[in-house]
C-alpha atoms as one frame of an Amber mdcrd trajectory, in Angstrom:
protein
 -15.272  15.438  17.971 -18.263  14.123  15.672 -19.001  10.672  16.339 -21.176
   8.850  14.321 -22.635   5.143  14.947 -22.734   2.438  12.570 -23.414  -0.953
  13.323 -20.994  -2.198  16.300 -19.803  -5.567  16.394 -17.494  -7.106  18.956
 -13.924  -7.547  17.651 -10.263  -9.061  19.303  -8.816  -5.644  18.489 -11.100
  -3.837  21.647  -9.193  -6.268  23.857  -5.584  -4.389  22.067  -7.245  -1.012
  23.017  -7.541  -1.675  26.410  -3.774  -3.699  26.782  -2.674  -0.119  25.049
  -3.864   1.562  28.049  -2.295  -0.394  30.615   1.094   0.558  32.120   3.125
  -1.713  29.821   0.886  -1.621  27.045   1.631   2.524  26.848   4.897   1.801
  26.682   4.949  -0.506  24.273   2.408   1.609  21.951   5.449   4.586  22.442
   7.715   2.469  20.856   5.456   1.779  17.904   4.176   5.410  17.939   7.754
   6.666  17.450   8.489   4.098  14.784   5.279   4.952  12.655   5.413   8.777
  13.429   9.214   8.130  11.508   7.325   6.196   8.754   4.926   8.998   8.182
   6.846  12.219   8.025   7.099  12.319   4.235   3.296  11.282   3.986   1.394
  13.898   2.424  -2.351  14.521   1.292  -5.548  15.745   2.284  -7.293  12.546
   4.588  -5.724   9.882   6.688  -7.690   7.318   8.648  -6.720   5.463  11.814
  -8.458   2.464  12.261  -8.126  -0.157  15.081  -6.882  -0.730  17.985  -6.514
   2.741  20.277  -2.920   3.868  20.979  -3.088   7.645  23.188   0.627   7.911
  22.573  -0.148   7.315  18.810  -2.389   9.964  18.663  -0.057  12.331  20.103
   2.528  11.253  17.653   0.431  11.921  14.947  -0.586  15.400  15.852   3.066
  16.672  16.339   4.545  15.006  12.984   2.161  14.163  10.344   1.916  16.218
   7.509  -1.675  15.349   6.839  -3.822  17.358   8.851  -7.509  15.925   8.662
  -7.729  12.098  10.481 -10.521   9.977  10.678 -10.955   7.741  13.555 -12.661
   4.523  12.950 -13.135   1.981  15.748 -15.758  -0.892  16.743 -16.596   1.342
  19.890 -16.644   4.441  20.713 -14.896   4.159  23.514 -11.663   3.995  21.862
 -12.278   7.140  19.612 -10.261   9.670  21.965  -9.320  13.400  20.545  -6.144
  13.696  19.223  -4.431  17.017  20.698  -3.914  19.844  18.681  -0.358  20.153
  18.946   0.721  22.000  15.672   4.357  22.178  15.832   5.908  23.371  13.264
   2.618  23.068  11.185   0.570  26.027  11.522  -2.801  24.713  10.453  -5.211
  22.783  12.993  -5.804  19.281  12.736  -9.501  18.836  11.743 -10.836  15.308
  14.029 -13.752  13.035  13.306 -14.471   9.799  14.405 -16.775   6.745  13.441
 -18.111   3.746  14.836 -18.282   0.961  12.250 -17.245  -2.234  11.364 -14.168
  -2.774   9.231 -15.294  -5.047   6.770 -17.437  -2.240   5.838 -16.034   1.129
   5.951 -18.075   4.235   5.267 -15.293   6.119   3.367 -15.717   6.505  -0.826
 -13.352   5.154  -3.138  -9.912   5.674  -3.444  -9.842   8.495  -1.109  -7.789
   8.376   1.969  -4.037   9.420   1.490  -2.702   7.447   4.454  -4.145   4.400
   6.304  -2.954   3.201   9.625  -4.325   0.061  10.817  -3.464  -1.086  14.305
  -4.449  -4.953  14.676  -7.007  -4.942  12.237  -5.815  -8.025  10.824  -6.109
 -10.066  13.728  -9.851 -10.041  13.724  -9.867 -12.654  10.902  -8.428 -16.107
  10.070  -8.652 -15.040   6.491  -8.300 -11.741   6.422  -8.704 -11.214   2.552
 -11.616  -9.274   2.797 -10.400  -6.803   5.477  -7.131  -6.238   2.948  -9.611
  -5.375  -0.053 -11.579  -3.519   2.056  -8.313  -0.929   2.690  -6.947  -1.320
  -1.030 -10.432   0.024  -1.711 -10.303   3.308   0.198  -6.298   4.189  -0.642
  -5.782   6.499  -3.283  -3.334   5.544  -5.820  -0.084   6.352  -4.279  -1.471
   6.027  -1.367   0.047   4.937   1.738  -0.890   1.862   3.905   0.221   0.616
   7.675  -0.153  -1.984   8.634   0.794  -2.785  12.876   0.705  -6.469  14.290
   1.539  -9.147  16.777   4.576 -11.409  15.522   2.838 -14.590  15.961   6.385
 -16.460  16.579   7.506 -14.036  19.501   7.442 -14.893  22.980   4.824 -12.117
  23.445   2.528 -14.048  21.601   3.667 -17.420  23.185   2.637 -15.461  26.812
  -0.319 -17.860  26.757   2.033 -20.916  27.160   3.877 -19.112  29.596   1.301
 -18.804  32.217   1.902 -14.892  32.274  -1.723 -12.425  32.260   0.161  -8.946
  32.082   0.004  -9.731  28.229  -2.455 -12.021  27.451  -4.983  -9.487  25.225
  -1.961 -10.305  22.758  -2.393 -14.038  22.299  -6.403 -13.249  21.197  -7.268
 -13.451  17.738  -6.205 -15.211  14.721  -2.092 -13.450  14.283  -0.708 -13.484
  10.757   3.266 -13.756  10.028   4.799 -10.538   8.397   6.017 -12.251   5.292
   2.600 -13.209   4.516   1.019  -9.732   4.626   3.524  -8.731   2.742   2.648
 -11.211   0.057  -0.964 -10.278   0.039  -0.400  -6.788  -0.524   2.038  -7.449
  -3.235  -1.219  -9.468  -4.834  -3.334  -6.132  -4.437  -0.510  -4.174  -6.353
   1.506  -2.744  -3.413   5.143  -1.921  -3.665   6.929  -2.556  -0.101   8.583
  -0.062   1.496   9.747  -1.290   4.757   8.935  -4.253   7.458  10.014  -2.416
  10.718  10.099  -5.001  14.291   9.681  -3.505  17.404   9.429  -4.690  20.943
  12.445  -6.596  21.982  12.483 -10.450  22.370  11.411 -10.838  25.965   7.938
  -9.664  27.152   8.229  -7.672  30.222   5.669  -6.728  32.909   7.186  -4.234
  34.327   7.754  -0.770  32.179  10.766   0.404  34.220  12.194  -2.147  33.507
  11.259  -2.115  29.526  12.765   0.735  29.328  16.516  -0.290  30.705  16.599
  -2.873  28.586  16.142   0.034  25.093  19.833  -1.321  24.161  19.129  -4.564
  23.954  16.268  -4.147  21.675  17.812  -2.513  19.143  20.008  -5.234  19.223
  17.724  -7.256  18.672  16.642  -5.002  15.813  19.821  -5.691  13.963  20.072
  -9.371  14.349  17.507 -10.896  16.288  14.202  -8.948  14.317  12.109 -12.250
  13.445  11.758 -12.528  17.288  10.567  -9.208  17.631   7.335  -8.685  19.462
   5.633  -6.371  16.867   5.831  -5.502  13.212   5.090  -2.720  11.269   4.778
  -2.770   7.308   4.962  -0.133   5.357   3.831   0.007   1.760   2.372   2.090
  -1.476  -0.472   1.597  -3.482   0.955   1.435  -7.533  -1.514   1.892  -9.772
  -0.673   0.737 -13.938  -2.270   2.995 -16.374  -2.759   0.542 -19.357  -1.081
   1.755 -22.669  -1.816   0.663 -25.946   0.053  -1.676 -28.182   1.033  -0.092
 -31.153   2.150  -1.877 -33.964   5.970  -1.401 -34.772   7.086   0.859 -37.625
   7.525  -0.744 -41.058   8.043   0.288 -44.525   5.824  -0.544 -47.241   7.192
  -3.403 -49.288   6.586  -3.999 -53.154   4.735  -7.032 -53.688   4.756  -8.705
 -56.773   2.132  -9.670 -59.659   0.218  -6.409 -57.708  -1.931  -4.690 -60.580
  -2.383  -0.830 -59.456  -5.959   0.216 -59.210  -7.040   1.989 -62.393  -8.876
   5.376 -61.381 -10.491   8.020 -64.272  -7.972   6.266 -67.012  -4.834   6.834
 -64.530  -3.275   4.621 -62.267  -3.359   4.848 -58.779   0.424   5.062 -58.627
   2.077   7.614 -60.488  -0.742   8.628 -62.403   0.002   9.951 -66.160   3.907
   9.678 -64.937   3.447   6.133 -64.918   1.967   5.438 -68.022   4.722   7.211
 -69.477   8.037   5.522 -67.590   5.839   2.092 -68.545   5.960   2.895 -72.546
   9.807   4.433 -72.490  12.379   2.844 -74.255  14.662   0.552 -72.513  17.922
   1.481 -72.266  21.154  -1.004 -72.955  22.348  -0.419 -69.258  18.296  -1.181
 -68.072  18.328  -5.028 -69.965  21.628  -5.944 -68.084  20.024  -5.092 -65.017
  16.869  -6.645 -65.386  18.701  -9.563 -66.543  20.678  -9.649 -62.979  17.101
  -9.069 -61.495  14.416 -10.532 -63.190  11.931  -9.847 -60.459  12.330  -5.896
 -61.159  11.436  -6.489 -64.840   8.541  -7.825 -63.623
């Protein structure tokens, strides 16, 4: 894999990438992995960039079901750019790797040219994070896909803090932003919502044996319980509005009256000869009684 440095700076999100890499925190990360990998089976295009927080079981995800088959890594370190395997699958063609150091305020990627965007608690780096969001908008391409991963900031695993409990307190650092409010700031930047998926159950567990006995009573909580889910994942498109122009609704020409026709070369400009003619005919009987009804047409 390439790597290429770019100005480093110290983010929340490295704290995620190590929690990811803990016993519970690869757990966790499969249950997200499995839920995005779902998300992105229909994505298609030539680039995708992963950006954030580090997820191994993510990366394995991606290699064995997305479409897309050239992924940028982007990360504040570089010790969270690992090599995604080159499982093919079903696809036949090899996935092409490269990853960058840089910060995300400031990506090095052109315009409008990344076909999918996953960010992993990107978000969380800012109290505002307006200028992160423009920052993606700017590198989507129209019809473009964007994903967006956080920390509920109303679950319990963010309340772990207040709890006492250390096996997940990476997930209480950095400023956390409601769902519902994303969602509103992408529909701002002209993004049509696909889906709000919640993952993680209600109550944070330490242990991963555990996590996994309890898989029923997540997606129970899936169905009913989902605003106290741990983690969300939003899923939306880029819609671009190619401006049409205005044109002025079809009407027929109407006679206006007391309207001398322009003389041209001793003929008028309507009807010509013909005209002069019909103007110096005799009027029949029938004609007066009708002009008489309608006095404007005599006119």
């Amino acid at each position: 894999m390439e790597i290429r440095v770019q100005a480093p700076l110290e983010f929340a999100t490295e704290a995620l990438s190590d929690w990811y890499n803990s016993p519970m925190g690869a757990a966790m990360g499969q249950v997200l992995s499995d839920g995005i990998a779902r998300r992105v089976d229909d994505a298609f295009g030539y680039h995708a960039v992963l950006l954030g927080a580090n997820s191994p079981a993510l990366s394995q995800a991606l290699a064995a079901r997305l479409r897309i088959r050239r992924i940028t890594q982007i990360a504040t370190r570089a010790s969270d750019l690992r090599p995604v395997p080159q499982l093919t699958g079903d696809l036949s063609a090899p996935i092409a790797v490269m990853g960058l150091v840089a910060d995300y305020a400031q990506l090095p990627v052109e315009r409008a040219a990344v076909d999918l965007v996953i960010a992993l608690h990107v978000l969380e780096n800012r109290r505002e994070p307006h200028e992160l969001l423009r920052e993606l908008d700017r590198i989507v391409h129209p019809e473009g896909r964007l994903l967006i991963v956080g920390v509920n900031p109303v679950s319990l695993w963010h309340g772990q803090r207040w709890l006492g409990a250390r096996c997940h307190s990476p997930l209480s650092l950095g400023h956390h932003h409601a769902a519902w409010r994303v969602v509103d700031w992408l529909r701002v930047l002209g993004y049509e919502l696909r889906s709000v998926d919640h993952h993680g159950g209600i109550c944070p567990l330490c242990r991963p044996s555990v996590f996994q006995k309890m898989q029923a009573m997540r997606e129970f909580g899936r169905s009913w319980l989902w605003f106290l889910q741990g983690f969300y994942v939003i899923d939306a498109v880029r819609r671009v509005s190619t401006p049409t122009a205005i044109r002025p609704a079809f009407r027929l020409r109407t006679l206006l009256p007391n309207k001398a026709p322009a003389a041209v070369a001793g003929n008028t400009a309507i009807g010509g000869r013909w005209a002069e003619k019909l103007a110096h005919r005799p009027t029949h009987s029938s004609h007066k009684r009708i002009f008489r009804l309608c006095p404007k047409i005599a006119h």
